[in-house]
Biopython code that builds the backbone (N, CA, C, O; Angstrom):
import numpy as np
from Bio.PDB.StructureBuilder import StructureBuilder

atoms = [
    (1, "UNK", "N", (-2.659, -13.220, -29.368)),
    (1, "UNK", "CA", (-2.231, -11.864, -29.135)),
    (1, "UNK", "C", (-0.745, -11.883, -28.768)),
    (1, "UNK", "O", (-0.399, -12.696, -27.910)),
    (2, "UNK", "N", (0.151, -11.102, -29.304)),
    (2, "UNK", "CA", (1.739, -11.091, -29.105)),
    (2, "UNK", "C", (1.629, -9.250, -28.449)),
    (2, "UNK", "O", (0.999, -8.212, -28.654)),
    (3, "UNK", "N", (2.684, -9.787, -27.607)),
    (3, "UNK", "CA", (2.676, -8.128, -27.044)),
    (3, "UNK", "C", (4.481, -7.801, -27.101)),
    (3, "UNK", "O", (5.482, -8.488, -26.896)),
    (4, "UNK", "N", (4.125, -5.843, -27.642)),
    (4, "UNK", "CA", (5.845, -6.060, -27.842)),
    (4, "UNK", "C", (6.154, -5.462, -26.534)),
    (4, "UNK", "O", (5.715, -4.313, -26.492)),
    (5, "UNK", "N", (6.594, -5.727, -25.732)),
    (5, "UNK", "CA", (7.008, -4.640, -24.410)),
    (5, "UNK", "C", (8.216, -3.900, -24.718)),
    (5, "UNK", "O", (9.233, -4.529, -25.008)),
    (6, "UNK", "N", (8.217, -2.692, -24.688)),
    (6, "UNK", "CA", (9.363, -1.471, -24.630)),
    (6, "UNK", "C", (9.895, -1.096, -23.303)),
    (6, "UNK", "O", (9.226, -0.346, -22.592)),
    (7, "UNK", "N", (11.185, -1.607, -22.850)),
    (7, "UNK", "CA", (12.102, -1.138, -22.264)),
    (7, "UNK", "C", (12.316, 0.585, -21.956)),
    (7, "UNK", "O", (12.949, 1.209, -22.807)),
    (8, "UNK", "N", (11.977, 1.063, -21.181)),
    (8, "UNK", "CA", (12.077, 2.487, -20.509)),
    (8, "UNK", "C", (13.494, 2.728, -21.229)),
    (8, "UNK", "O", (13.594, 3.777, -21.866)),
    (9, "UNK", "N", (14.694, 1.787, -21.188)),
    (9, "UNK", "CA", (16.166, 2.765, -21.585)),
    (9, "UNK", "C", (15.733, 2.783, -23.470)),
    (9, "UNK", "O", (16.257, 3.586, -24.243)),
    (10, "UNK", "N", (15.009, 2.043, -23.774)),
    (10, "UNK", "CA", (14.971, 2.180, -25.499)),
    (10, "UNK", "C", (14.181, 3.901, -25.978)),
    (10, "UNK", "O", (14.347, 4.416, -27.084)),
    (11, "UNK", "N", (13.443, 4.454, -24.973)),
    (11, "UNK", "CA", (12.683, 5.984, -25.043)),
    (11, "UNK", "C", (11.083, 6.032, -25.743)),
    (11, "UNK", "O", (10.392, 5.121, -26.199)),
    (12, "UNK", "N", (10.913, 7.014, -25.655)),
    (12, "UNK", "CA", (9.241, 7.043, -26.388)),
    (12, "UNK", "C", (9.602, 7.053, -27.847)),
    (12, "UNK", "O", (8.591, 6.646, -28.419)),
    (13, "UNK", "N", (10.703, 7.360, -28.905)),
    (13, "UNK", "CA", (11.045, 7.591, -29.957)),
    (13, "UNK", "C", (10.694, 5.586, -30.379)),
    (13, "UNK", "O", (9.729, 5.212, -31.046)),
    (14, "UNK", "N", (11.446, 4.921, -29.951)),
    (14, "UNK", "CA", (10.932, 3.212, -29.942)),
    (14, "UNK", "C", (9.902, 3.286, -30.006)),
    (14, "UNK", "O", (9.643, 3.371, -31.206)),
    (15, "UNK", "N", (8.929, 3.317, -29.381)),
    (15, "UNK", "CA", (7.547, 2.692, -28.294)),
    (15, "UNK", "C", (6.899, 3.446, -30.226)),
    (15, "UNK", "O", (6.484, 2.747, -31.151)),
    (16, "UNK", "N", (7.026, 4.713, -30.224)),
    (16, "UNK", "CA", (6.652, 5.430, -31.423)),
    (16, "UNK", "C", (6.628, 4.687, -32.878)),
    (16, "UNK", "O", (5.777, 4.635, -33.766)),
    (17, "UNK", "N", (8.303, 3.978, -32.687)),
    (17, "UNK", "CA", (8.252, 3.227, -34.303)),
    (17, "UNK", "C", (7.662, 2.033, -34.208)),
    (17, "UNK", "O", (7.330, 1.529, -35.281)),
    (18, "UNK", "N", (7.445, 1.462, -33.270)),
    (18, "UNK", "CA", (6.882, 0.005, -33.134)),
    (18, "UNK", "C", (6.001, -0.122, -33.287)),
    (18, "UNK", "O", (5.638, -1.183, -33.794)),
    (19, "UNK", "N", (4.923, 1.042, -32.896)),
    (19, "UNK", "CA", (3.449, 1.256, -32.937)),
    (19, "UNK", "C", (3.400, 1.210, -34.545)),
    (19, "UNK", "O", (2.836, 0.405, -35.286)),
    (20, "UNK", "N", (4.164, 2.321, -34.831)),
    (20, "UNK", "CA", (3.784, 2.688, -36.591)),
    (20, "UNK", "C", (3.985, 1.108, -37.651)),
    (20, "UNK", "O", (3.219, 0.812, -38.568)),
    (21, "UNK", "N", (5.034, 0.396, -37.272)),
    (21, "UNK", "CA", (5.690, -0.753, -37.464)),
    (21, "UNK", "C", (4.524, -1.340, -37.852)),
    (21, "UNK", "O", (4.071, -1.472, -38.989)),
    (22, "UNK", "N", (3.804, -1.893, -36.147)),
    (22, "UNK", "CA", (2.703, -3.256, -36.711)),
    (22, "UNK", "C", (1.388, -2.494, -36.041)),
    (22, "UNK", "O", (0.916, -2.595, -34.908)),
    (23, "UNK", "N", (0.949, -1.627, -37.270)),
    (23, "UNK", "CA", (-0.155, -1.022, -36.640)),
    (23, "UNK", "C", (-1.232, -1.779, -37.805)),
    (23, "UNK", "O", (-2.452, -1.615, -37.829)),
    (24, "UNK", "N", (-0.620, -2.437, -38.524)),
    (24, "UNK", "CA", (-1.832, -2.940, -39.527)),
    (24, "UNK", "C", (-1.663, -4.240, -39.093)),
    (24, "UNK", "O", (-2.180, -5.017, -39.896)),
    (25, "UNK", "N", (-1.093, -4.857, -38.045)),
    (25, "UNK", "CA", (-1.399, -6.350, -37.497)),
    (25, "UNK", "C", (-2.141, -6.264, -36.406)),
    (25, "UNK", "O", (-1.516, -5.829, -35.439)),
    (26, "UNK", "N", (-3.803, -6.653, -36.120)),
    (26, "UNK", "CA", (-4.414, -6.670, -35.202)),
    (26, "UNK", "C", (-3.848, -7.817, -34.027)),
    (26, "UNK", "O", (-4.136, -8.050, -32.853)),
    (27, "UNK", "N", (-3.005, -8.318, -34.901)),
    (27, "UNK", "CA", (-2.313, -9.353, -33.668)),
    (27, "UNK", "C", (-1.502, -8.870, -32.569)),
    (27, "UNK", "O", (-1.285, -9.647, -31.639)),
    (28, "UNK", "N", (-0.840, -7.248, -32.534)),
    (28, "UNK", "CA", (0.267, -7.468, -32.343)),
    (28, "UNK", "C", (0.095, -5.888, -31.389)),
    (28, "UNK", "O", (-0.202, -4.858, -31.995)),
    (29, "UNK", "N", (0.334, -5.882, -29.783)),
    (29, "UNK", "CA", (0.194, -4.645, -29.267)),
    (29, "UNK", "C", (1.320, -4.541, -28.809)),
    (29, "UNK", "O", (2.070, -5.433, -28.411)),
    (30, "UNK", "N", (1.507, -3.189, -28.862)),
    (30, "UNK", "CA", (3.291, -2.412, -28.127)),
    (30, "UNK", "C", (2.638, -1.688, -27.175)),
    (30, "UNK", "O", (1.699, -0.894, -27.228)),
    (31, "UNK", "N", (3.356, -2.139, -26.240)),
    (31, "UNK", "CA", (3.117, -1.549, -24.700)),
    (31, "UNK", "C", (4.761, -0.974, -24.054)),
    (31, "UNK", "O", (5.795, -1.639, -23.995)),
    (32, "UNK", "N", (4.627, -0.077, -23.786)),
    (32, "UNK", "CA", (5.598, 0.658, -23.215)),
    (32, "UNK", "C", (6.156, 0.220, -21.236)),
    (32, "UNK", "O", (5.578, 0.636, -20.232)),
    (33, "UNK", "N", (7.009, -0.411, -21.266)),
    (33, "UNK", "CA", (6.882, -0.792, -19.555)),
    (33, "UNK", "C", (7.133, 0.190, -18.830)),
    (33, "UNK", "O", (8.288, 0.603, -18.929)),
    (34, "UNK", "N", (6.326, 0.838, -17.975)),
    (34, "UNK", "CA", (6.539, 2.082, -16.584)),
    (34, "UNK", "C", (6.600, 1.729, -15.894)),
    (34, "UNK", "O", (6.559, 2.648, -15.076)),
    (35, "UNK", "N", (6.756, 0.306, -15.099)),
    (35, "UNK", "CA", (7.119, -0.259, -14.148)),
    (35, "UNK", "C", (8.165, 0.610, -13.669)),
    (35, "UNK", "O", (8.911, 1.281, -14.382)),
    (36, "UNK", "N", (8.169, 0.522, -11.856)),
    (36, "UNK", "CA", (9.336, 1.229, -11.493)),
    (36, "UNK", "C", (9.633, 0.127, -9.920)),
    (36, "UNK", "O", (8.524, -0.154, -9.466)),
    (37, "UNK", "N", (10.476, -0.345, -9.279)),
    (37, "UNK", "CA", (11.017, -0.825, -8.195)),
    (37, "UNK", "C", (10.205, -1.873, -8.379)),
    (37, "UNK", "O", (9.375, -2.077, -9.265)),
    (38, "UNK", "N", (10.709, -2.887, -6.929)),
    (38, "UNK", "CA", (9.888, -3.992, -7.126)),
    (38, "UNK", "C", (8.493, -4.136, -6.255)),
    (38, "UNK", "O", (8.458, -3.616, -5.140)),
    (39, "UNK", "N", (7.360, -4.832, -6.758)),
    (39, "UNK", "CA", (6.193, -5.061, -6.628)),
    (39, "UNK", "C", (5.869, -5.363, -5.273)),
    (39, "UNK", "O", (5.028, -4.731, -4.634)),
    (40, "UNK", "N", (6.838, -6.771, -4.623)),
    (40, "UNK", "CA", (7.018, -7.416, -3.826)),
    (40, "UNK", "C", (7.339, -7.110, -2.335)),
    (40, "UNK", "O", (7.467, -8.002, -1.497)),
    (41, "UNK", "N", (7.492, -5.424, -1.991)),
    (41, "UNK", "CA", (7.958, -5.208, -1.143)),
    (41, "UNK", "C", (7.303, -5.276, -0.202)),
    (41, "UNK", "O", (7.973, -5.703, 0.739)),
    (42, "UNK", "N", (6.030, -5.017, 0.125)),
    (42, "UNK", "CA", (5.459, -5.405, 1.246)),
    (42, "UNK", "C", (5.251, -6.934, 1.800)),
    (42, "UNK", "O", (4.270, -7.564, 1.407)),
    (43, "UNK", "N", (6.040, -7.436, 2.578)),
    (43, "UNK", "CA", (5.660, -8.839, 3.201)),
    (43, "UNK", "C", (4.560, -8.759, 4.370)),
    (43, "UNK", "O", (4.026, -9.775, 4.815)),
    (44, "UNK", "N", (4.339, -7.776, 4.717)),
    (44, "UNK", "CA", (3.393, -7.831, 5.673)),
    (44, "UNK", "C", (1.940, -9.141, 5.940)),
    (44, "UNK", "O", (1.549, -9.704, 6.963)),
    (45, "UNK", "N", (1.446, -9.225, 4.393)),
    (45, "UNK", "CA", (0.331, -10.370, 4.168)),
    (45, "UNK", "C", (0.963, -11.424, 3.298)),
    (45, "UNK", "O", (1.314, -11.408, 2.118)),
    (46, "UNK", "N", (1.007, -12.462, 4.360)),
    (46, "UNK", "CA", (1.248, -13.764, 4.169)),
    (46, "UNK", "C", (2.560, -14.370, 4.723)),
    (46, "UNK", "O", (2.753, -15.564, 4.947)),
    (47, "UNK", "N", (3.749, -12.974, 4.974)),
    (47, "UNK", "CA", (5.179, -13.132, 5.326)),
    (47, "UNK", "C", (5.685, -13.664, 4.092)),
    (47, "UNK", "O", (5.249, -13.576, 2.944)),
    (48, "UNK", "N", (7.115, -14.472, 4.762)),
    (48, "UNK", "CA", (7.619, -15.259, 3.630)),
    (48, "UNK", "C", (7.653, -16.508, 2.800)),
    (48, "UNK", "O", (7.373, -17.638, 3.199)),
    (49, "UNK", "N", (8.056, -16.138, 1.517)),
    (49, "UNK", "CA", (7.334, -17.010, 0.471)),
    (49, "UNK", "C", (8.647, -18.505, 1.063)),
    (49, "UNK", "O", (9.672, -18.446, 1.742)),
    (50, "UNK", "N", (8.022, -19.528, 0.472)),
    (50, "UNK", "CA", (8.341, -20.771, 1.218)),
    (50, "UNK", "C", (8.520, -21.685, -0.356)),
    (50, "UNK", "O", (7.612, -21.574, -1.180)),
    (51, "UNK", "N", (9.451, -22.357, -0.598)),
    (51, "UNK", "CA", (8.950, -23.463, -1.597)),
    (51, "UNK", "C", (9.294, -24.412, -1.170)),
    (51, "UNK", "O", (10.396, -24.419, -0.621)),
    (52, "UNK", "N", (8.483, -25.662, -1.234)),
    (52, "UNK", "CA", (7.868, -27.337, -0.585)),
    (52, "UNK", "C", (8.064, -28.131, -2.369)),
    (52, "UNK", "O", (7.959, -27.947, -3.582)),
    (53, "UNK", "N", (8.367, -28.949, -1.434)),
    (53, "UNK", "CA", (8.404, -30.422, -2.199)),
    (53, "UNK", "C", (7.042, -30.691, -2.291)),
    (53, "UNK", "O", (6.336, -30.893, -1.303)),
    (54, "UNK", "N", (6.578, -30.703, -3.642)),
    (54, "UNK", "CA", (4.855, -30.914, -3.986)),
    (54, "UNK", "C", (5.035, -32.227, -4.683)),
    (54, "UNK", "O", (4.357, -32.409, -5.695)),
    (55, "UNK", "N", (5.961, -33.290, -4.232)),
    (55, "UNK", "CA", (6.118, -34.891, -5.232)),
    (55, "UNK", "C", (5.407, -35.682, -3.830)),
    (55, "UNK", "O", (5.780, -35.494, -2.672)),
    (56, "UNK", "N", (4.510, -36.429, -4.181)),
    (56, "UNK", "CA", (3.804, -37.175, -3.009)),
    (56, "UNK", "C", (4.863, -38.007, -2.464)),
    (56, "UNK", "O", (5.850, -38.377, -3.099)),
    (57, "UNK", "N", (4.541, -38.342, -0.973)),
    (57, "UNK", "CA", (5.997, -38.834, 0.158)),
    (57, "UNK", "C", (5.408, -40.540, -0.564)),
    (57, "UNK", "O", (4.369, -40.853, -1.146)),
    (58, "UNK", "N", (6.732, -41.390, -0.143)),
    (58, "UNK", "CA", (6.682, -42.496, -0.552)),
    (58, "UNK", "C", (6.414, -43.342, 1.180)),
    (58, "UNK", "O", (6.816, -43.218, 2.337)),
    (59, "UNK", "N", (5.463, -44.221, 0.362)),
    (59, "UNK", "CA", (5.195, -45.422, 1.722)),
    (59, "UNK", "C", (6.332, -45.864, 2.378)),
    (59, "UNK", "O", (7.190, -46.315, 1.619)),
    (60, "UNK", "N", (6.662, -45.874, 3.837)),
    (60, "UNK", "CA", (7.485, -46.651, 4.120)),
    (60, "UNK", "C", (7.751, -47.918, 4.341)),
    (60, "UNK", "O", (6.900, -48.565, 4.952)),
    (61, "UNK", "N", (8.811, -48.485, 3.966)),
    (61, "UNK", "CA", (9.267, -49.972, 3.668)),
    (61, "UNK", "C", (10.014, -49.924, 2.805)),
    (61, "UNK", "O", (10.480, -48.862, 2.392)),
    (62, "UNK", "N", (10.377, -51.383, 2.206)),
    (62, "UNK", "CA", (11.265, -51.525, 0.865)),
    (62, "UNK", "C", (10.703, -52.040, -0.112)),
    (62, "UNK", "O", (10.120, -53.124, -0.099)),
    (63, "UNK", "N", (10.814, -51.398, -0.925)),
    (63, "UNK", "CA", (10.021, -51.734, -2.615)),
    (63, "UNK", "C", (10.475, -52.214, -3.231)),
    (63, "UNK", "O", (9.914, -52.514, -4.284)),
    (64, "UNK", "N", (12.450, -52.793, -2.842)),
    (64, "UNK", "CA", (13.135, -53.343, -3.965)),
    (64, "UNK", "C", (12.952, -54.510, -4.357)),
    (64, "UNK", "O", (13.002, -55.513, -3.646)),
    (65, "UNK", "N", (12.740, -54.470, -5.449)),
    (65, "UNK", "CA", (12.087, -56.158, -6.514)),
    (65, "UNK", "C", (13.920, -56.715, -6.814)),
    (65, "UNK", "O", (14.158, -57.743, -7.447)),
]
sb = StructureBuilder()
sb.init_structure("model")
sb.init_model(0)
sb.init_chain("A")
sb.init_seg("    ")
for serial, (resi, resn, name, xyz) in enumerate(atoms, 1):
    if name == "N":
        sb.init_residue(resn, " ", resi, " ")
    sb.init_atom(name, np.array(xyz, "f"), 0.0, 1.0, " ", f" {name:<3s}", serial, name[0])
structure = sb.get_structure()
């Protein structure tokens, strides 16, 4: 499945020809994005996001051969 996403500044006149475009490819859906601000704004559950070193810690000593 390929999805075409339409950009809000391109208008419904786009979203319109794209549909007509690949309406005989069952592969292929145009979706219009209405997204508005960001998703993320509530931190309340969980607080803040954190990124960690996920490479396993090395034994201590010296390994040099």
């Amino acid at each position: 499945m390929i999805y075409c996403v339409v950009p809000p500044e391109l208008g419904e006149d786009a979203y319109r020809r794209l549909v007509e475009h690949y309406k005989g490819n069952p592969n292929i859906t145009v979706i219009m994005d209405r997204r508005q601000g960001e998703r993320r704004t509530d931190r309340s559950h969980g607080g803040e996001r954190k990124q960690r070193d996920r490479r396993r810690q090395r034994l201590p000593g010296d390994f040099d051969v």
